[in-house]
N, C-alpha and C positions, 0 to 999 in steps of 0.2 A: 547951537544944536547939541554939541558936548552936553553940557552944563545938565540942559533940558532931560537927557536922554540918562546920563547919571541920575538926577533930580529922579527919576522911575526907581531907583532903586533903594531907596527911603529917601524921601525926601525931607525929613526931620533932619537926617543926620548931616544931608547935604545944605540945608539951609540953616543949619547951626555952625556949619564948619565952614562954611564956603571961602569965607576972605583967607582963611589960613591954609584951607588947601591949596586957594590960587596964587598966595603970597610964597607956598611951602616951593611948588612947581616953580614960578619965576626965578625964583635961588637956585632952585636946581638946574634950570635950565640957561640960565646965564651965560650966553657967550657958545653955547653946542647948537648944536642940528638937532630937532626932537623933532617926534612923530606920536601921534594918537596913543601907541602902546607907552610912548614914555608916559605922558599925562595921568593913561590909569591907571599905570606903575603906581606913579606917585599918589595918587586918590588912594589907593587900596595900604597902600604902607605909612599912609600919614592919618588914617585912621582905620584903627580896628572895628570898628562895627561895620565899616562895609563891606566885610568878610561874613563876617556873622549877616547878613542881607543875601548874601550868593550860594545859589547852590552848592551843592556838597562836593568839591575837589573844582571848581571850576574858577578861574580869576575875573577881574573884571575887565582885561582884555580881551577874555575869550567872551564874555556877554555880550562888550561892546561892536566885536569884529564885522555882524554884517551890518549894524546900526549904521557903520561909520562907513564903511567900502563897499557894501552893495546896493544899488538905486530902490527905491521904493520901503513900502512900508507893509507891516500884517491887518489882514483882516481876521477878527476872532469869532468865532462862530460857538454859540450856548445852545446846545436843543436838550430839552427833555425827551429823556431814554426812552420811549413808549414800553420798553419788555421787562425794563427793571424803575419799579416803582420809585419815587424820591429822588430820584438820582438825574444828574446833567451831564453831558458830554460835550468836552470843548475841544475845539480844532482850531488849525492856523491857516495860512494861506497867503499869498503873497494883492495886495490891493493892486488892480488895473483896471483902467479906465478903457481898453478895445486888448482883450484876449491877443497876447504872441504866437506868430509862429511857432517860434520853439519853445516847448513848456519851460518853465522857469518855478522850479523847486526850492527859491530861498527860505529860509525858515529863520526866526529869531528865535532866542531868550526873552521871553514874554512875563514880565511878572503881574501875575493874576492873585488878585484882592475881592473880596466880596463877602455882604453884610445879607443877613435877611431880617424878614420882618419879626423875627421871635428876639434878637439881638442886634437893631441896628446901628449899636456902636462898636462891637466889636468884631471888629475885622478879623477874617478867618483867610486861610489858614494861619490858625497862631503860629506855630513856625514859622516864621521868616526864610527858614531855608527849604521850605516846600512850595514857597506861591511862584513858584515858576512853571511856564510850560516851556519846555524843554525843545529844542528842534528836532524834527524828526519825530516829534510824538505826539500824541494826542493824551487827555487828560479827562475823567472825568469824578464829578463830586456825587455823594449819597449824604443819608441821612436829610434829608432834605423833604421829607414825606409830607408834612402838616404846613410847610411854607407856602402863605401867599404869592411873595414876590423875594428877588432876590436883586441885590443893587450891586454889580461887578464893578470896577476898576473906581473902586470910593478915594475920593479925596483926588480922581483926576490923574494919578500916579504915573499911568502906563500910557502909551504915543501909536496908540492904534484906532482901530473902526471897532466897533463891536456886534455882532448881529444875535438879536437875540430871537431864535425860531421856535415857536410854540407848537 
């Protein structure tokens, strides 16, 4: 599940590097007591690009936190804005199968990817350190006026549901 849920966060980088990040962390780990935060210690300082992948001031322990320690998974919700033209508004949610008693507020780091039909190979946002939704927030895209269709989480990247409401 690790591997998989890092893999969201370029998966380029992480399946170019993989044996050396997982050879780098066995050396390090050699003979200690490690936990999930050591792991992505070592991911994050055994290569520089998956810094340049994460939000801005944020590590990849803090992305990883509720992936790894809280149950369940997001549901990503896309609707178009009806009041502002071109534009999509995305939201998060916690996925359940019979609604809790007690609300339950978890929120991930969500990284959010998508192609339209005017460029469908280029994945947007170009920034790398903008395709997040963030916890606690909601998110939404413009310029999107003349688009037929838009193709969210390209290449598989991200470990959620996605709903897209028209």
């Amino acid at each position: 599940m690790l591997i998989t849920v890092v893999y969201s966060i370029n998966h380029k980088i992480i399946e170019s590097q993989n044996n050396r990040i997982i050879l780098q962390f066995r050396n390090f780990s050699k003979g200690k007591s490690v936990d999930s935060n050591d792991f992505f210690k070592s991911v994050q300082t055994s290569n520089k690009k998956v810094e340049e992948c994460l939000p801005k001031n944020v590590t990849l322990a803090q992305v990883m936190d509720n992936w790894v320690n809280k149950p369940g998974y997001p549901v990503i919700t896309v609707t178009w804005n009806k009041k502002l033209r071109g534009t999509v508004d995305i939201k998060q949610e916690r996925f359940f199968w019979v609604k809790p008693v007690k609300e339950d507020k978890t929120q991930w780091y969500i990284p959010i990817n998508y192609v339209t039909e005017d460029s469908p190979e280029k994945v947007m946002p170009t920034d790398k350190k903008s395709r997040w939704l963030i916890p606690g927030t909601n998110a939404s895209l413009d310029k999107l006026n003349d688009t037929k269709w838009i193709l969210f989480n390209k290449n598989q990247t991200g470990m959620y549901i996605l709903i897209i409401a028209m």
